[in-house]
C-alpha positions as YAML, in Angstrom:
chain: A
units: angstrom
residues:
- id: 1
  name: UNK
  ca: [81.59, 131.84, 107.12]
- id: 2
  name: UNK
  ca: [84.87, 130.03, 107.43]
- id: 3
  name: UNK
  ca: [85.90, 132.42, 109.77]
- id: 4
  name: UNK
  ca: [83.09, 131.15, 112.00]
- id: 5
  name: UNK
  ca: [83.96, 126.96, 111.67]
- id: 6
  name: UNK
  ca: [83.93, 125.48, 114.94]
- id: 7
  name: UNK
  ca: [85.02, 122.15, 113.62]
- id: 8
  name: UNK
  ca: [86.85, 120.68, 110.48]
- id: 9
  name: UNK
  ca: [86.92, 117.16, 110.60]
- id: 10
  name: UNK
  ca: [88.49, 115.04, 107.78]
- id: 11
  name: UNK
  ca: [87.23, 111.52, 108.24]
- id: 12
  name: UNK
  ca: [89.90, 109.39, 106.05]
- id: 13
  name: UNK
  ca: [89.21, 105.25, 105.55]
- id: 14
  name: UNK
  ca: [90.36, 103.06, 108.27]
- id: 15
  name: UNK
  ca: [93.92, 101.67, 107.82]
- id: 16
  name: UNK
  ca: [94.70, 97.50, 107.78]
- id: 17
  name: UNK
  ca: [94.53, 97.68, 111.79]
- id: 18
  name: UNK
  ca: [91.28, 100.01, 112.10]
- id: 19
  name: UNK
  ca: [89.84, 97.71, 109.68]
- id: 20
  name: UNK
  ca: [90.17, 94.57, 111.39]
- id: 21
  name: UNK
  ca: [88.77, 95.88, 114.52]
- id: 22
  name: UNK
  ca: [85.71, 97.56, 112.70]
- id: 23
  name: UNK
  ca: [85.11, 93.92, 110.70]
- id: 24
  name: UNK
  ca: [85.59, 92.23, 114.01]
- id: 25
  name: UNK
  ca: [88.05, 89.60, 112.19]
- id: 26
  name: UNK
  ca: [90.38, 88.03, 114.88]
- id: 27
  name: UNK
  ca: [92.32, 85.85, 112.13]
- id: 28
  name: UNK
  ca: [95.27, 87.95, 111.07]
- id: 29
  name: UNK
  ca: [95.77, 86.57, 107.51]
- id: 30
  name: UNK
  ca: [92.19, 86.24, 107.25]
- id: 31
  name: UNK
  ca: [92.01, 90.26, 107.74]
- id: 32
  name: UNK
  ca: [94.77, 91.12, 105.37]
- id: 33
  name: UNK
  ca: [93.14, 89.03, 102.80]
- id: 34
  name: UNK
  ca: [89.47, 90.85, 103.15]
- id: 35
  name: UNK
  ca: [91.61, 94.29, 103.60]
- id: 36
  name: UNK
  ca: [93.03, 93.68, 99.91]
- id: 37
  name: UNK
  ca: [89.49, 93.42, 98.59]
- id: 38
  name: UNK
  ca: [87.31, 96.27, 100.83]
- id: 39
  name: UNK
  ca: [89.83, 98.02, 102.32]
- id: 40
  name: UNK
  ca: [88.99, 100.77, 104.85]
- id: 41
  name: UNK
  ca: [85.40, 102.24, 103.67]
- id: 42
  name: UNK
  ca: [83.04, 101.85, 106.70]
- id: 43
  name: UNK
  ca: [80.01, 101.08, 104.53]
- id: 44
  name: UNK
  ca: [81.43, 98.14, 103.16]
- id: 45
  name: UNK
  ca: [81.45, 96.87, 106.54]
- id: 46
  name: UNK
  ca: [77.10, 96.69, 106.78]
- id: 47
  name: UNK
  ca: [75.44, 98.62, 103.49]
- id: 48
  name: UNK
  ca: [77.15, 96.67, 101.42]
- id: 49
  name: UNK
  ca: [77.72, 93.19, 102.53]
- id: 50
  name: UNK
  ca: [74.69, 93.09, 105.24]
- id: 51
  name: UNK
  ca: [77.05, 92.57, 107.95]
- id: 52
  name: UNK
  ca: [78.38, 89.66, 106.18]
- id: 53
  name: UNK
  ca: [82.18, 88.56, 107.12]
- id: 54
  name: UNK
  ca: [84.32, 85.73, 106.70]
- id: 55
  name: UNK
  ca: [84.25, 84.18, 110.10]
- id: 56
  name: UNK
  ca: [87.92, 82.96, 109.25]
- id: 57
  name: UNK
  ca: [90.24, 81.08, 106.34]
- id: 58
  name: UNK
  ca: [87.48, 78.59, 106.11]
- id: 59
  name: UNK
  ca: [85.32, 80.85, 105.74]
- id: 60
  name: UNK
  ca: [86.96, 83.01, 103.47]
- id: 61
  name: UNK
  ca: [86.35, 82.09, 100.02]
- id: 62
  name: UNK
  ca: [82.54, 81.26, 100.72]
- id: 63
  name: UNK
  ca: [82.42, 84.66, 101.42]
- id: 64
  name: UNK
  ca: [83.81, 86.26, 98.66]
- id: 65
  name: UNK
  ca: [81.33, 84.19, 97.01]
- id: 66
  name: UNK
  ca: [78.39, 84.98, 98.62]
- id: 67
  name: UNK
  ca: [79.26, 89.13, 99.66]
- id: 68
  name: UNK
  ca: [81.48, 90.07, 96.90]
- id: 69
  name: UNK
  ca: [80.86, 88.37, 93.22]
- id: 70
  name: UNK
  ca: [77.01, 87.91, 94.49]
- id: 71
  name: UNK
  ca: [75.17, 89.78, 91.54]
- id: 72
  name: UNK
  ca: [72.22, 90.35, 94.14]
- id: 73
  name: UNK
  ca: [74.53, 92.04, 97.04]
- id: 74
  name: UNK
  ca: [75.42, 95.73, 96.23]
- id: 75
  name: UNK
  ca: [79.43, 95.51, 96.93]
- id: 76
  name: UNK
  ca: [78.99, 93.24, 93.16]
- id: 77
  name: UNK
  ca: [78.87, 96.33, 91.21]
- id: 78
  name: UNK
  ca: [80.10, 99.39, 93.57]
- id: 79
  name: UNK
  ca: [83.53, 99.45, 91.70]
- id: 80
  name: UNK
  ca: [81.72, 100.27, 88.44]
- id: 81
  name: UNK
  ca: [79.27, 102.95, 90.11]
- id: 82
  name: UNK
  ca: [82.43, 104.60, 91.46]
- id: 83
  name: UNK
  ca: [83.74, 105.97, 88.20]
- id: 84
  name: UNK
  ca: [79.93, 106.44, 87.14]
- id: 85
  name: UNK
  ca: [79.51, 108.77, 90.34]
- id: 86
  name: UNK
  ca: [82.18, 110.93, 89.35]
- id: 87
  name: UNK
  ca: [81.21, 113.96, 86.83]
- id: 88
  name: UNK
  ca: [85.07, 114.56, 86.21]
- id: 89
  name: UNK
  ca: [84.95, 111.48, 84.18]
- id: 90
  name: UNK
  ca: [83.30, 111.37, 80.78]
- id: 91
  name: UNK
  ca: [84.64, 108.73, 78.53]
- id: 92
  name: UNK
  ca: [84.29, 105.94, 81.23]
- id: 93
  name: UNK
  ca: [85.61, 103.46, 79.05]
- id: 94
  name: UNK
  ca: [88.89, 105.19, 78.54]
- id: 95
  name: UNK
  ca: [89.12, 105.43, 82.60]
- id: 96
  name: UNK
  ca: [88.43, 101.83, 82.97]
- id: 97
  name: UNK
  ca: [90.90, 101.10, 80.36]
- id: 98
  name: UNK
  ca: [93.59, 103.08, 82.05]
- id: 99
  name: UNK
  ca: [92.46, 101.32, 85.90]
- id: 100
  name: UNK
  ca: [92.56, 97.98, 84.16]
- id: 101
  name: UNK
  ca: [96.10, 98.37, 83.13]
- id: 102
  name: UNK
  ca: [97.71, 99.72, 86.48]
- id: 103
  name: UNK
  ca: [95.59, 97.10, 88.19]
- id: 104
  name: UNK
  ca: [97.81, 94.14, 86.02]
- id: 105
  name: UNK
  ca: [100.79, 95.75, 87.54]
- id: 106
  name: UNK
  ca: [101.64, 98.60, 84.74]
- id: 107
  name: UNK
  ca: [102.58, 101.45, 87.21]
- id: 108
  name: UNK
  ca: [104.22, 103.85, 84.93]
- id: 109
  name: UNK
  ca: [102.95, 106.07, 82.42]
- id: 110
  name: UNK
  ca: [104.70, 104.02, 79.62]
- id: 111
  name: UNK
  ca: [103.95, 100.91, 80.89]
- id: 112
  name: UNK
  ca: [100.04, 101.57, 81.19]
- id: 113
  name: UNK
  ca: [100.40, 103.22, 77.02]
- id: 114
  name: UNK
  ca: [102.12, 99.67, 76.11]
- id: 115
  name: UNK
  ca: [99.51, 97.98, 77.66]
- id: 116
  name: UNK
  ca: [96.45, 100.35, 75.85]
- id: 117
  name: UNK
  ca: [98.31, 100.63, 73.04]
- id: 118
  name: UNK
  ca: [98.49, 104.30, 72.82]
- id: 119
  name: UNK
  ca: [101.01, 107.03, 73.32]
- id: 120
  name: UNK
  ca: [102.23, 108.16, 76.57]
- id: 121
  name: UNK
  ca: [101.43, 111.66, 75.93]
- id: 122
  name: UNK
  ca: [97.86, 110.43, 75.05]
- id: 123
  name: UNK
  ca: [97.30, 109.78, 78.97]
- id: 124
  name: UNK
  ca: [98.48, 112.54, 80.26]
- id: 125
  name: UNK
  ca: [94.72, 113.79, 81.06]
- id: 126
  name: UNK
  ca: [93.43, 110.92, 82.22]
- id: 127
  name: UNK
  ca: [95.72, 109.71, 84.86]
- id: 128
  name: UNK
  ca: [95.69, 113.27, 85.96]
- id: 129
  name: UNK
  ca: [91.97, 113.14, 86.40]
- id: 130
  name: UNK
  ca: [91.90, 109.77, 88.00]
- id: 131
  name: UNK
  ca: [94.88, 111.58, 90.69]
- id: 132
  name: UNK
  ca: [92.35, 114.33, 91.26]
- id: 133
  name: UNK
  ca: [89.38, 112.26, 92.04]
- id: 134
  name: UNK
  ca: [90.99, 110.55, 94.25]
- id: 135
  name: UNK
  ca: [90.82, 107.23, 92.10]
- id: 136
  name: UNK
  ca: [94.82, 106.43, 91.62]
- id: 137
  name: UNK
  ca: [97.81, 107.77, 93.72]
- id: 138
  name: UNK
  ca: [101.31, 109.29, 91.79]
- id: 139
  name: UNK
  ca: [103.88, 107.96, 94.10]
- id: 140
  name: UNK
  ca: [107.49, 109.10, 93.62]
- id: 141
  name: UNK
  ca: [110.50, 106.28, 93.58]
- id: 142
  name: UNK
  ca: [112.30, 106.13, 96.76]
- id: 143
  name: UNK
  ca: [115.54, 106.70, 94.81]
- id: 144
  name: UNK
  ca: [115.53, 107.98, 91.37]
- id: 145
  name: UNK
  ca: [113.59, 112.04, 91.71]
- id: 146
  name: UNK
  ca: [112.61, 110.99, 87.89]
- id: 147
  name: UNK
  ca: [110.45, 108.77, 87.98]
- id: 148
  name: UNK
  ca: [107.33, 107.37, 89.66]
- id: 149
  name: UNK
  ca: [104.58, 105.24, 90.14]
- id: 150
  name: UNK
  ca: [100.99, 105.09, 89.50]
- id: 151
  name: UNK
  ca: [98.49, 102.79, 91.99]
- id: 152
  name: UNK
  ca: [94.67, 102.47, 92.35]
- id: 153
  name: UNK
  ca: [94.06, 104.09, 95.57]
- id: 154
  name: UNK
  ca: [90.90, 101.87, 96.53]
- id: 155
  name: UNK
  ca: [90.94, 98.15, 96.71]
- id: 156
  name: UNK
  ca: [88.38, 97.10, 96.07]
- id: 157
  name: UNK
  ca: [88.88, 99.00, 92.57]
- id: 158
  name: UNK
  ca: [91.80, 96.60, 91.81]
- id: 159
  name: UNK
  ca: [89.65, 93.48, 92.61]
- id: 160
  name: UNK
  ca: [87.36, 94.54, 90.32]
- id: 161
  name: UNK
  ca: [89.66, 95.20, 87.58]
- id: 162
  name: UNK
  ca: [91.98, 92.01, 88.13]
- id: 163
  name: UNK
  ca: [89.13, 89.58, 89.14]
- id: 164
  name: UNK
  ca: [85.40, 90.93, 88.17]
- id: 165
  name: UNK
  ca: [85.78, 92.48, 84.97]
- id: 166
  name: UNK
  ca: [87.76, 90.11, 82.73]
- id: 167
  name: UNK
  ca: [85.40, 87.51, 84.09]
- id: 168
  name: UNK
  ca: [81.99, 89.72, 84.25]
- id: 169
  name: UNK
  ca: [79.88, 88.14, 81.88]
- id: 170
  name: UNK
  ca: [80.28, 84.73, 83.73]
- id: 171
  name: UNK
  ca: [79.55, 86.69, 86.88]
- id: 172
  name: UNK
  ca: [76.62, 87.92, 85.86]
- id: 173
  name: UNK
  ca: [74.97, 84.33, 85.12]
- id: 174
  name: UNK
  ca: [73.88, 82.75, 88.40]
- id: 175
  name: UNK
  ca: [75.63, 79.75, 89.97]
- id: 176
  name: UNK
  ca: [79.28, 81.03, 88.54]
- id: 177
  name: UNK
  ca: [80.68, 82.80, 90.92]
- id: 178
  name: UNK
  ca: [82.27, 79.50, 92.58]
- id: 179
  name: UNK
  ca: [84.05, 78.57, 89.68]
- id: 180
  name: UNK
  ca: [85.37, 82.24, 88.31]
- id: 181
  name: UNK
  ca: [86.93, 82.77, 92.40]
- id: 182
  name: UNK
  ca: [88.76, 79.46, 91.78]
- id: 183
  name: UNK
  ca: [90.23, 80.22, 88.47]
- id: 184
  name: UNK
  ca: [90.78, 83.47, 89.80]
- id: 185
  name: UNK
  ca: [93.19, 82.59, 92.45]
- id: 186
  name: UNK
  ca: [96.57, 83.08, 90.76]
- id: 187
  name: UNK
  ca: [95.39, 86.32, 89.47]
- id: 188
  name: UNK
  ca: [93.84, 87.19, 93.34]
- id: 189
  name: UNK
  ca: [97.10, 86.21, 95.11]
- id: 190
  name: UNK
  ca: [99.64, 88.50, 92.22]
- id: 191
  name: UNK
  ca: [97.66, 91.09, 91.40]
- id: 192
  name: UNK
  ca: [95.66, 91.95, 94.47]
- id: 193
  name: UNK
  ca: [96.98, 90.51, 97.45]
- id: 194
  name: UNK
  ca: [100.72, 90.51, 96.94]
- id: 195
  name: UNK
  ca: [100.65, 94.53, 95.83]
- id: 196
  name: UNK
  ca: [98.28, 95.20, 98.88]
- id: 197
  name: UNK
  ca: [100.82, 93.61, 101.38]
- id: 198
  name: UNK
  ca: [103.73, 95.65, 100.33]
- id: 199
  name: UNK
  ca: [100.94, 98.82, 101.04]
- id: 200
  name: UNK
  ca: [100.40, 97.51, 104.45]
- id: 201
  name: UNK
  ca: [103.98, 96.49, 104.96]
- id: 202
  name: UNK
  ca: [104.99, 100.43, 104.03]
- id: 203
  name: UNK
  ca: [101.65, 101.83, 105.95]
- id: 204
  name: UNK
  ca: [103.28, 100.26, 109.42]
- id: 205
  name: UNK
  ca: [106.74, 101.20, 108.23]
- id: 206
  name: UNK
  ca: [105.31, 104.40, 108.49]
- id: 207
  name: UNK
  ca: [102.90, 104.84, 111.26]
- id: 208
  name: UNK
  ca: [103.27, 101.71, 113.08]
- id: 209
  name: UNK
  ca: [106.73, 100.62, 113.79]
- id: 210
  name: UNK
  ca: [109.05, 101.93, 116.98]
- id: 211
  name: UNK
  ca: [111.58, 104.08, 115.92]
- id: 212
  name: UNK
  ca: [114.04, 101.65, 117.27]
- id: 213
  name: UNK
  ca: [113.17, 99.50, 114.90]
- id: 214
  name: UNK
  ca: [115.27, 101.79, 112.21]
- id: 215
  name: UNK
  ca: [117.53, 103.66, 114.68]
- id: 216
  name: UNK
  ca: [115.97, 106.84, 114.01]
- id: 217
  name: UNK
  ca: [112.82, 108.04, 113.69]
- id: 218
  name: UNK
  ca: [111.35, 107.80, 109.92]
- id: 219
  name: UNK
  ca: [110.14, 111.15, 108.10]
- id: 220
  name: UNK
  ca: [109.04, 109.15, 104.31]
- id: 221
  name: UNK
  ca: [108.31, 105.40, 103.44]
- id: 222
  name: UNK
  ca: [108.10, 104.42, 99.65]
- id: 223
  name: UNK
  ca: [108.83, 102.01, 97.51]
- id: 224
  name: UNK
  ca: [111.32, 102.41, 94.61]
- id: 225
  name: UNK
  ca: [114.04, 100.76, 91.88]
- id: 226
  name: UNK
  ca: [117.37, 100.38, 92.68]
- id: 227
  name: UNK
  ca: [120.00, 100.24, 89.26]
- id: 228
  name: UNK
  ca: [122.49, 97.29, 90.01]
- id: 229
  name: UNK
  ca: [125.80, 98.42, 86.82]
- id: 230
  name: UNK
  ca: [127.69, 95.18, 87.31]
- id: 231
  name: UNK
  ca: [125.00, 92.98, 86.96]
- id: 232
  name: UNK
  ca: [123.00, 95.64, 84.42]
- id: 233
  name: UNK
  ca: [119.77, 95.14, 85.77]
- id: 234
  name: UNK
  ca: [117.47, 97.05, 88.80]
- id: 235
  name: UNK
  ca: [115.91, 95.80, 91.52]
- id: 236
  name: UNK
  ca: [112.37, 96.40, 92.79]
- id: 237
  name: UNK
  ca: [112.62, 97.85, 97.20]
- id: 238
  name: UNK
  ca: [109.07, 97.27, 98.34]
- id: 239
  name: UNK
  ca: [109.85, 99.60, 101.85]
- id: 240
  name: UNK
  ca: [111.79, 102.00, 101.61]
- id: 241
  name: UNK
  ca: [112.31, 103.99, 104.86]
- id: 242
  name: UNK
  ca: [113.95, 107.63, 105.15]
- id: 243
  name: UNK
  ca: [114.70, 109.90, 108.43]
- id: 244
  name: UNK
  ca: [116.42, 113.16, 109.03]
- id: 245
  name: UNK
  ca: [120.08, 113.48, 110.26]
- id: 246
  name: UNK
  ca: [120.69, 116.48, 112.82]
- id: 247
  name: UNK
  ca: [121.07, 118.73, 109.91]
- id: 248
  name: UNK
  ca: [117.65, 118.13, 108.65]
- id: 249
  name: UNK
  ca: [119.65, 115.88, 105.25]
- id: 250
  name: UNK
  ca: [117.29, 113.01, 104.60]
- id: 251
  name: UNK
  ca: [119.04, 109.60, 105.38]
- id: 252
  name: UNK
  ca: [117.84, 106.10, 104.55]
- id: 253
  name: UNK
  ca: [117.08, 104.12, 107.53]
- id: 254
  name: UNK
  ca: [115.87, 100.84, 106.18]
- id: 255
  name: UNK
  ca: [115.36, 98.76, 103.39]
- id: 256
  name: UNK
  ca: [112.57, 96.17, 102.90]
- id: 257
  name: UNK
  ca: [111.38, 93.29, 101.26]
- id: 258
  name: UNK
  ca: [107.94, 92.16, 101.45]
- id: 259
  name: UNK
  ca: [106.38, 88.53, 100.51]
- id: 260
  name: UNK
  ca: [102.64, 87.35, 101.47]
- id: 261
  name: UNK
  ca: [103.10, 83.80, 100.46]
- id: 262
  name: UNK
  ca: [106.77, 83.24, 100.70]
- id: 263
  name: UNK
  ca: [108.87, 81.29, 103.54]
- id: 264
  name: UNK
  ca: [111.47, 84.06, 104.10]
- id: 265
  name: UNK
  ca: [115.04, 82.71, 104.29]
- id: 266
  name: UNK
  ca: [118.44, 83.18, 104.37]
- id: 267
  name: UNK
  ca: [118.22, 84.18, 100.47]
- id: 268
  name: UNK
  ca: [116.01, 87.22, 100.93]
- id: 269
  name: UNK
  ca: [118.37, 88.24, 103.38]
- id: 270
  name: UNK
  ca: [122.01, 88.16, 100.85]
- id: 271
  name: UNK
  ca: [119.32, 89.68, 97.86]
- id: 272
  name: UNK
  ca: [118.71, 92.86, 100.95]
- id: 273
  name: UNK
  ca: [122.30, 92.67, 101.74]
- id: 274
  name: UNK
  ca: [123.42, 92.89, 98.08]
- id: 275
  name: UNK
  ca: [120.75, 96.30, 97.65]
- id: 276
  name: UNK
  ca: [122.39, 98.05, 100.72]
- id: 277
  name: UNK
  ca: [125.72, 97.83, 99.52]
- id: 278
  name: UNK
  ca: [124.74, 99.45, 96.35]
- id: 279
  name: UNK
  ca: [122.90, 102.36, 98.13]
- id: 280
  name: UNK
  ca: [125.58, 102.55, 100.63]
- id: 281
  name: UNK
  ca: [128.34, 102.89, 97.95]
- id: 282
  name: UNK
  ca: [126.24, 105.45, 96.07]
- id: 283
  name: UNK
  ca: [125.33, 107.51, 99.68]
- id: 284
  name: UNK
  ca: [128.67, 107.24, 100.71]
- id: 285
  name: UNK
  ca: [126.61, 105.77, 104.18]
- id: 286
  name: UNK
  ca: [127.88, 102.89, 106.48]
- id: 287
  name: UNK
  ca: [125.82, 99.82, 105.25]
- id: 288
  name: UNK
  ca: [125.46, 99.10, 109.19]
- id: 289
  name: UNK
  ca: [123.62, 101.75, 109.26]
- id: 290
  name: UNK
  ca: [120.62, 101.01, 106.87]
- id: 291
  name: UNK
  ca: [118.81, 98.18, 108.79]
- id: 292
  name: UNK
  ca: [116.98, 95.19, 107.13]
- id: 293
  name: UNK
  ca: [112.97, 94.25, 107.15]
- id: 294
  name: UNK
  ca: [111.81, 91.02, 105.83]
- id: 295
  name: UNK
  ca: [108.27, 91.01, 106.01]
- id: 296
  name: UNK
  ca: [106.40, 87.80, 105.45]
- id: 297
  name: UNK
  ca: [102.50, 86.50, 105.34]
- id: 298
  name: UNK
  ca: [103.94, 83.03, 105.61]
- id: 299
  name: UNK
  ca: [106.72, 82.95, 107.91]
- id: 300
  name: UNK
  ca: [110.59, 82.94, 108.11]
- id: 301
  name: UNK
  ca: [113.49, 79.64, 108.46]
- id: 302
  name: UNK
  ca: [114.44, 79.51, 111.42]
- id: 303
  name: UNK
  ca: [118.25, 79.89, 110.25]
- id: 304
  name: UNK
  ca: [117.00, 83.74, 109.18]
- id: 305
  name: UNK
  ca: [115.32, 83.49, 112.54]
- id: 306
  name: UNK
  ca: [118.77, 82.77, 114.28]
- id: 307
  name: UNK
  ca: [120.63, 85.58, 112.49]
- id: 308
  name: UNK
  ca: [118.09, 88.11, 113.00]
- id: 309
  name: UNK
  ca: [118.24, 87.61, 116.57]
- id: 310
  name: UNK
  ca: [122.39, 87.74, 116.71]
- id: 311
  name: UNK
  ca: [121.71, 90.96, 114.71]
- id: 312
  name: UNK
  ca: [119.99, 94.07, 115.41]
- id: 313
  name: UNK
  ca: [120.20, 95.56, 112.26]
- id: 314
  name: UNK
  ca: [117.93, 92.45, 110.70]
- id: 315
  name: UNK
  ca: [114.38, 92.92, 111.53]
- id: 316
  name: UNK
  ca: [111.71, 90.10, 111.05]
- id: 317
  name: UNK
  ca: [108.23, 91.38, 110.99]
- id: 318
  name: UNK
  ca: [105.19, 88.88, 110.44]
- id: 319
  name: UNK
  ca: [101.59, 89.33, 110.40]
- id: 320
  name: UNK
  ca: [100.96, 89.37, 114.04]
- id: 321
  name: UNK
  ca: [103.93, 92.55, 114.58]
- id: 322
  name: UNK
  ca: [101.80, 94.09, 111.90]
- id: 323
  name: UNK
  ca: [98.71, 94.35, 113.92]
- id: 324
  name: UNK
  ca: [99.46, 94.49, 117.35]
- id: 325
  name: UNK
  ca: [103.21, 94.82, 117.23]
- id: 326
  name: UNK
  ca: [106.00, 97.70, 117.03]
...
């Protein structure tokens, strides 16, 4: 029969700018915000919120009140049902566990057995069910072929696990949702919203951006660690962004750094410089040649404003360039 198939369509979730559209949210950082807790799944849109959406940043919290830790809408326990759907996965408990911990940051495979207290060959299994199932992503560092990361590949999966569950049993009582979103807020803006704006920073990296924007046109985006000797530390890259010389070598094009609730200054900018010199010096490239993104929720100083626009090589990109910009 599948020599017969007249069609084979893949429908995939809607990215950050599909999803604004589809929720009809005109307020930028209002949309980013409600894209870290539904993300793209159309039925989230209607089924499960009755057509509810924040009508902007005033709005924003009542809804989350009233559409999302509402025992009585169905969005309040879809994250749970998720893992009960899937047949794959029998000891739920162990699954949540291992969700729970890469959800509070812990995207390694050692990192998520410190934080279970078991052995990292103990979770072997699991986190390659959860990649099957499509519940977690294995991402590879942007720099070091050895090692990698683990995410959740569905927000709203992460809100549940950094918000709902540690809280559920005051959930669950009526009249307590107000006062578990407020104490919630540190939690909301680290764990959820922060991670989720370095996805969508490296989703238009990707997809979104002019090629001009790097100087070439880019072939990978990912995030990864760079080792700093003299100092004998590492440093986090939240976009990472590769290309292809004319002999089809992979070059890095950019470097990133991405901050939802962060004035972007002149700081940011010397912490970027100081990572491209170390990848220059280990690529042997020009450091001219690896440009700089500072991406911000907030905004920028306007003395980083004044050097980015003396210098090509320093790109600014705030919320609005990351819906309807290139």
């Amino acid at each position: 029969m599948r020599g017969r198939a007249g069609l084979d369509l893949i429908v995939p979730t809607l990215d950050f700018r599909l999803a604004a559209q589809f929720w009809d949210i005109a307020d930028l950082p209002t949309a980013v915000l409600t894209n870290a807790i539904v993300g793209g799944t159309p039925a989230y849109r209607r089924e499960f919120t009755q057509g509810d959406t924040p009508a902007g940043p005033e709005d924003f919290d009542d809804w989350v009140i009233r559409a999302v830790l509402n025992p009585g809408r169905p969005l309040f326990r879809e994250a749970r049902y998720l893992l009960a759907e899937e047949p794959e996965l029998r000891d739920t408990a162990l699954y949540h566990s291992v969700l729970a911990a890469i959800a509070q940051g812990n995207a390694s495979r050692g990192g998520i057995a410190d934080y279970l207290g078991r052995k990292s060959t103990d979770l072997a299994h699991p986190l390659g069910v959860l990649e099957d199932v499509g519940m977690i992503t294995h991402e590879t560092d942007a720099f070091r072929k050895n090692r990698s990361a683990y995410r959740i590949a569905e927000p709203l999966v992460t809100f549940y696990h950094a918000v709902m569950r540690p809280m559920w049993g005051d959930l669950e009582r009526p009249g307590r949702a107000a006062d578990v979103w407020s104490r919630a807020q540190p939690t909301f803006r680290s764990k959820v919203v922060g991670p989720h704006f370095e996805s969508i920073c490296r989703t238009w990296a990707r997809w979104h951006a002019d090629p001009a924007t790097y100087g070439g046109h880019p072939s990978r985006v990912a995030s990864g660690t760079v080792s700093d000797p003299g100092a004998k530390t590492s440093h986090e890259v939240d976009v990472a962004v590769f290309g292809r010389d004319t002999d089809e070598r992979e070059t890095l094009l950019a470097i990133g750094e991405a901050k939802w609730n962060d004035i972007m200054g002149l700081g940011d900018l010397g912490r970027l410089e100081h990572l491209r010199s170390l990848l220059a010096a280990r690529s042997g490239a020009r450091e001219q040649e690896i440009r700089l993104l500072c991406f911000s929720g907030a905004s920028f100083t306007q003395e980083l404003r004044d050097m980015a626009s003396r210098d090509e090589t320093i790109q600014l990109v705030d919320v609005a360039r990351l819906y309807h910009g290139s």
